[in-house]
Backbone as CSV, one residue per row, in Angstrom:
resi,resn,N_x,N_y,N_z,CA_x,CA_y,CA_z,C_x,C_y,C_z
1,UNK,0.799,-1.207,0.000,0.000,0.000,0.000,0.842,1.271,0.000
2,UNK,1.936,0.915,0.329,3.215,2.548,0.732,3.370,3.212,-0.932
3,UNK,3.306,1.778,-1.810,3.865,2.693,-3.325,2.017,3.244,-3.657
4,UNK,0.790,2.350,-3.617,-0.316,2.923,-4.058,-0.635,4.656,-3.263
5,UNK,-0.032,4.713,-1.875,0.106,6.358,-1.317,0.754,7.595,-1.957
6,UNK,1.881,6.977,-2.180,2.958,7.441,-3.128,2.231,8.151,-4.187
7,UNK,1.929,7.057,-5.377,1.404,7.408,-6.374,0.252,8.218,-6.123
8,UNK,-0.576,8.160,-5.289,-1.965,9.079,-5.232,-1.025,10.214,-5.094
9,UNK,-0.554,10.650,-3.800,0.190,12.083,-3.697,0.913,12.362,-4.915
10,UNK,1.609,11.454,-5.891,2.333,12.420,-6.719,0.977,13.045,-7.716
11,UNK,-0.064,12.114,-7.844,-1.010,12.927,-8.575,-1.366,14.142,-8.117
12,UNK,-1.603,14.428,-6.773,-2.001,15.525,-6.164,-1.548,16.414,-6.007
13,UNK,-0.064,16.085,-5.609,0.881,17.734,-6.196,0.872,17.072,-7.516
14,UNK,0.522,16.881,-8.612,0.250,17.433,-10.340,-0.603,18.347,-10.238
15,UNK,-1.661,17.704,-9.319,-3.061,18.924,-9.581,-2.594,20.083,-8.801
16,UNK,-2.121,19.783,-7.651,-1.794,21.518,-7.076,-0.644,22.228,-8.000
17,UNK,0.052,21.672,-8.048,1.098,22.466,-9.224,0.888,22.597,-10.721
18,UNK,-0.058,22.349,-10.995,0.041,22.158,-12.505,0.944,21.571,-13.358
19,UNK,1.927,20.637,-12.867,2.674,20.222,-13.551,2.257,18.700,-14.301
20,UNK,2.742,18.176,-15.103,2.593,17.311,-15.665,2.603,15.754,-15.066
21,UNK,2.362,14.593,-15.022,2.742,13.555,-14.459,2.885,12.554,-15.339
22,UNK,3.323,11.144,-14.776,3.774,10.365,-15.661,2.584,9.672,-16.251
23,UNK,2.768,9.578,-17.919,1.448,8.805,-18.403,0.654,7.104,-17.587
24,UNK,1.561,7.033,-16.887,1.350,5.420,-16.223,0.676,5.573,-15.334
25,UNK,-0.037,6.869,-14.664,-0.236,6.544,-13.259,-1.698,6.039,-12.992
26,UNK,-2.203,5.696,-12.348,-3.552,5.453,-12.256,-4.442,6.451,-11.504
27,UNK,-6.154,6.585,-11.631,-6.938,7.141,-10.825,-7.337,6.588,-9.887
28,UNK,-7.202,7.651,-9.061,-7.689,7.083,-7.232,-8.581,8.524,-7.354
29,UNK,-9.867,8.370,-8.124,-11.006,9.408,-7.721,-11.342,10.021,-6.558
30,UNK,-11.287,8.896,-5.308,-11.727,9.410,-4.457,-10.755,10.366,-3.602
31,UNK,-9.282,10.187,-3.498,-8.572,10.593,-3.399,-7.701,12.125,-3.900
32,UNK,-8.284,12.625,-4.909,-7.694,13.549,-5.604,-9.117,14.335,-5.689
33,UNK,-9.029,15.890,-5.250,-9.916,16.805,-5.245,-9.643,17.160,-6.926
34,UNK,-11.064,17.510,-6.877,-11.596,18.556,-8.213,-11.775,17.501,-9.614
35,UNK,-12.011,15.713,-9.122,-12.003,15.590,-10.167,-13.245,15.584,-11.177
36,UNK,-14.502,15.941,-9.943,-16.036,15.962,-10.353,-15.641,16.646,-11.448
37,UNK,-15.161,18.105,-11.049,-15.011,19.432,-11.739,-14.861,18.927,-13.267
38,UNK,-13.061,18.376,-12.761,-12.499,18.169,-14.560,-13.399,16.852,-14.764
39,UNK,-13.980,16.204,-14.541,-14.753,15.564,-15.531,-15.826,16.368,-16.575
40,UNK,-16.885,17.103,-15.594,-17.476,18.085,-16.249,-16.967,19.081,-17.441
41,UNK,-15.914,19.619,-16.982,-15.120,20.132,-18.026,-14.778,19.575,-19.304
42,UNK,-14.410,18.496,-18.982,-13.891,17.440,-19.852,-14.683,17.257,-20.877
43,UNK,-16.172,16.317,-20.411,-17.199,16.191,-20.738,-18.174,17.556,-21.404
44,UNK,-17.841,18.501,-21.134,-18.614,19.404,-21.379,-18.168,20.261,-23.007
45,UNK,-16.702,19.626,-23.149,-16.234,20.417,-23.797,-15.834,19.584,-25.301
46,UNK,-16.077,18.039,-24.710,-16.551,16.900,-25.931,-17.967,17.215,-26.834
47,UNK,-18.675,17.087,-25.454,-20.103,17.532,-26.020,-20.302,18.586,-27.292
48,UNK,-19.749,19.834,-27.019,-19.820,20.861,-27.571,-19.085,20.751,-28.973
49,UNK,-18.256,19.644,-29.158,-17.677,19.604,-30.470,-18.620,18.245,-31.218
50,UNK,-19.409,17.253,-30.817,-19.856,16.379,-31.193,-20.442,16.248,-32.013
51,UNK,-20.749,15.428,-33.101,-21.480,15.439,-34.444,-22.322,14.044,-34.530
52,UNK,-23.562,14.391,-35.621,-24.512,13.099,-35.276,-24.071,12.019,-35.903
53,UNK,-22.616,12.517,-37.037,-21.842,11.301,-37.983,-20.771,10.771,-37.190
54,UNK,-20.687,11.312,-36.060,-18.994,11.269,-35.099,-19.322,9.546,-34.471
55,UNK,-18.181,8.981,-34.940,-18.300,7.203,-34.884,-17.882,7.460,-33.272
56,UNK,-17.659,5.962,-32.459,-16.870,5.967,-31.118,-16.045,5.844,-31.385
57,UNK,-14.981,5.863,-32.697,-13.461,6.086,-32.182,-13.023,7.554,-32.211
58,UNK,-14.303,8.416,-32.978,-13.581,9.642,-33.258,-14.125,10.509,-31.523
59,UNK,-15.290,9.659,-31.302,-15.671,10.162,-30.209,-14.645,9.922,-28.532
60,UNK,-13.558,8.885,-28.934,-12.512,8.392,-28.268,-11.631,9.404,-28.727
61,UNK,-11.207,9.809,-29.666,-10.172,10.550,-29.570,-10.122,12.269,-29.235
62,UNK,-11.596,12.914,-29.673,-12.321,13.911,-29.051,-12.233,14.047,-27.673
63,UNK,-12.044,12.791,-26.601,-11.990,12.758,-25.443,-10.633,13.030,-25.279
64,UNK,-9.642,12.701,-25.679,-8.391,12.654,-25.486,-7.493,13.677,-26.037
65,UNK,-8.352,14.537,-26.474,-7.658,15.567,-27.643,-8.450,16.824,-26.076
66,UNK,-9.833,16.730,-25.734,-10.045,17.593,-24.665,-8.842,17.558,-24.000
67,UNK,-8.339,16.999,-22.990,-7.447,16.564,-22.558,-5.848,17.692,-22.865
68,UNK,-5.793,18.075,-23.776,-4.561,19.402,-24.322,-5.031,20.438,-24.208
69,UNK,-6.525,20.480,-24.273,-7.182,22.270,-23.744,-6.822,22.715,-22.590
70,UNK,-6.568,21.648,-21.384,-6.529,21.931,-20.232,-5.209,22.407,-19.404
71,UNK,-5.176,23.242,-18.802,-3.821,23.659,-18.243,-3.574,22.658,-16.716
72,UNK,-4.308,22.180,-15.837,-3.846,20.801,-15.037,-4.339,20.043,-14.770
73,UNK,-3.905,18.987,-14.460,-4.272,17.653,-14.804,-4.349,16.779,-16.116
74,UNK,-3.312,17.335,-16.874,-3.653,16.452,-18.077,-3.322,14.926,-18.000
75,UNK,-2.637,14.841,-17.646,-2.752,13.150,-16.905,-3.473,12.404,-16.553
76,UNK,-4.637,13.289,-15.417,-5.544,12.852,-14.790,-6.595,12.544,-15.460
77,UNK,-6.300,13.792,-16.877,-7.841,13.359,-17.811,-7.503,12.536,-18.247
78,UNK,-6.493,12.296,-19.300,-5.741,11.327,-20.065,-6.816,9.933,-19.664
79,UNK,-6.315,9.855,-18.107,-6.389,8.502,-17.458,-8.080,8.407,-17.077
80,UNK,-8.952,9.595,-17.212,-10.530,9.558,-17.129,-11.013,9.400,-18.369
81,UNK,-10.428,9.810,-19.273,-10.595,9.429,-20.998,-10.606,7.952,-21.315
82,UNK,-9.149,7.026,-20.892,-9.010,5.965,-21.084,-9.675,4.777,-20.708
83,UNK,-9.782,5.262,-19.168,-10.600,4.309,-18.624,-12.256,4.089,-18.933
84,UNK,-12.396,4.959,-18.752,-14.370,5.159,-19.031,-14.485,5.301,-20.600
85,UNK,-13.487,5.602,-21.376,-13.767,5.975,-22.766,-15.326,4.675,-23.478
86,UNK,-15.263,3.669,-23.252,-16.472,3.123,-23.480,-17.405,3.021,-23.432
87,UNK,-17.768,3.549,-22.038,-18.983,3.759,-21.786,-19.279,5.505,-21.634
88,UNK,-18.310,6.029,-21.718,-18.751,7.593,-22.461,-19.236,7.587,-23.669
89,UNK,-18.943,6.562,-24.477,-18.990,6.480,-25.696,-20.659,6.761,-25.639
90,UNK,-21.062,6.004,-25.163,-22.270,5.198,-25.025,-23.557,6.155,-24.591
91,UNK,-22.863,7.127,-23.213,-23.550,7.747,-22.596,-23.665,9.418,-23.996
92,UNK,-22.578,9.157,-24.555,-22.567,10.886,-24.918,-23.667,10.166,-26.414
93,UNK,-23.450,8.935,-26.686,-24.403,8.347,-27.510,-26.159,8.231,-27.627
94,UNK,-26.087,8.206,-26.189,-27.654,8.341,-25.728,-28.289,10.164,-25.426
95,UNK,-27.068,10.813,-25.617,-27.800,12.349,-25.160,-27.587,12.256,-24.045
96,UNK,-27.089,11.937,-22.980,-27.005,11.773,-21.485,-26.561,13.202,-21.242
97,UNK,-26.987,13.888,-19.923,-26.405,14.713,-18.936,-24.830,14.571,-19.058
98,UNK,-24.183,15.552,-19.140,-23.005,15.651,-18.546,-22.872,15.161,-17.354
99,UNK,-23.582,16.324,-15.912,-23.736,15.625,-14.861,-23.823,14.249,-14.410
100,UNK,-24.699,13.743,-14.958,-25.249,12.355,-14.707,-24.421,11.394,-15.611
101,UNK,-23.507,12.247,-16.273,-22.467,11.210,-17.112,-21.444,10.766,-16.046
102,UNK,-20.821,11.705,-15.385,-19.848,11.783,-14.104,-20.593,11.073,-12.871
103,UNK,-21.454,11.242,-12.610,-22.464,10.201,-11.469,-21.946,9.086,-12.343
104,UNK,-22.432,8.544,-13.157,-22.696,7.266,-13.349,-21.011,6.889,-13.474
105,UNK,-20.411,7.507,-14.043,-18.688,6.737,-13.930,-18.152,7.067,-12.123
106,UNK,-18.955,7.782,-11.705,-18.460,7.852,-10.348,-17.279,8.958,-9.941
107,UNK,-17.200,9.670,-10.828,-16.485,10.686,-10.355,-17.042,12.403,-9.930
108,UNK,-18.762,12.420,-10.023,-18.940,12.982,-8.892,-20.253,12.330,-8.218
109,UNK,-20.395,12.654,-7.025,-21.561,11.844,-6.274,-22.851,12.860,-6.671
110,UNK,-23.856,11.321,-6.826,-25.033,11.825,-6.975,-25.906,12.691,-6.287
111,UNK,-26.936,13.483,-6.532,-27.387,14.705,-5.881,-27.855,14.029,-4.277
112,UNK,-28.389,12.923,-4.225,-28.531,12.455,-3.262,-27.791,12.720,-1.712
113,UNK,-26.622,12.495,-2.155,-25.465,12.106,-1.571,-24.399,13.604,-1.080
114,UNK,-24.871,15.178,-1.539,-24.804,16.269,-1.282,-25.371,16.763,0.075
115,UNK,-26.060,16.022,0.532,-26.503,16.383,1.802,-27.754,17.666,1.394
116,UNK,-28.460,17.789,0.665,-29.113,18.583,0.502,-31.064,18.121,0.130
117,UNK,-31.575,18.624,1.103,-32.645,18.005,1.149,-34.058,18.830,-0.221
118,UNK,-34.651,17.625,-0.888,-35.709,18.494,-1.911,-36.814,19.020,-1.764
């Protein structure tokens, strides 16, 4: 568990510093603040380029090309691109919420779960 600590913190000073990290590292969501945020971002900014002819690989690489707009965490997206890229596929396929795109991959919690009563 000492190297999986390791690796979370070096992600975390990436995100506080803006600096770059190594393409290998993995996501520990729960662990690393703001990643609701850059998902949304992420997601928000796929959306906005999307076309009704756009196949899932171009819609895979749209994800991964967001990913260079961003000034930190590009790593972190990199590695939210890669992993979920399939079933983003799927979700940005159906018209889905942004929001509720990030609920459902789990990188931000559902409204439920805000502590905020309706």
């Amino acid at each position: 568990m000492a190297v999986h600590g390791r690796e979370v913190n070096y992600l975390r000073e990436e995100w506080e510093s803006g600096e770059e990290a190594r393409e290998d590292t993995t996501l520990e969501k729960e662990m690393i603040p703001g990643t609701c945020g850059l998902c949304k971002k992420i997601l928000n900014s796929v959306k906005k380029r999307l076309n009704s002819s756009d196949t899932s690989e171009t819609i895979k690489e749209k994800l991964l090309r967001s990913c260079d707009q961003i000034k930190k965490g590009k790593s972190i997206c990199r590695s939210i691109c890669k992993k979920y890229s399939d079933i983003l596929v799927k979700l940005f396929s159906n018209n889905e919420d942004v929001t509720k795109m990030c609920v459902k991959i789990k990188l931000c919690k559902p409204k439920h779960d805000w502590g905020i009563s309706n």
